[in-house]
N, C-alpha and C positions, 0 to 999 in steps of 0.2 A: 845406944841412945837412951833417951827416956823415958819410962815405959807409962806412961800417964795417959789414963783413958777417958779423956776431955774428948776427945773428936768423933771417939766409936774404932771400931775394927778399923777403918781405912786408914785412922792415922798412925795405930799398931804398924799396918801392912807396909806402908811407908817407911816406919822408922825401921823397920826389921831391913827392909830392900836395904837403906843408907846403911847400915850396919854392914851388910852382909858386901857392897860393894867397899865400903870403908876396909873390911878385912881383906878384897883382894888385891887393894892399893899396899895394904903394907905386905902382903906375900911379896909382891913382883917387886917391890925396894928393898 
């Protein structure tokens, strides 16, 4: 994602979660 610190830590924390779910969408296909 995009790592732009508008929001603070949480929206870090968030884009990191989607990232890291994003990557086990493309393991399991």
């Amino acid at each position: 994602g995009k790592r732009r610190m508008v929001g603070g830590q949480e929206d870090m924390i968030v884009d990191v979660a989607l990232d890291l779910l994003a990557a086990r969408k493309e393991q399991r296909s």
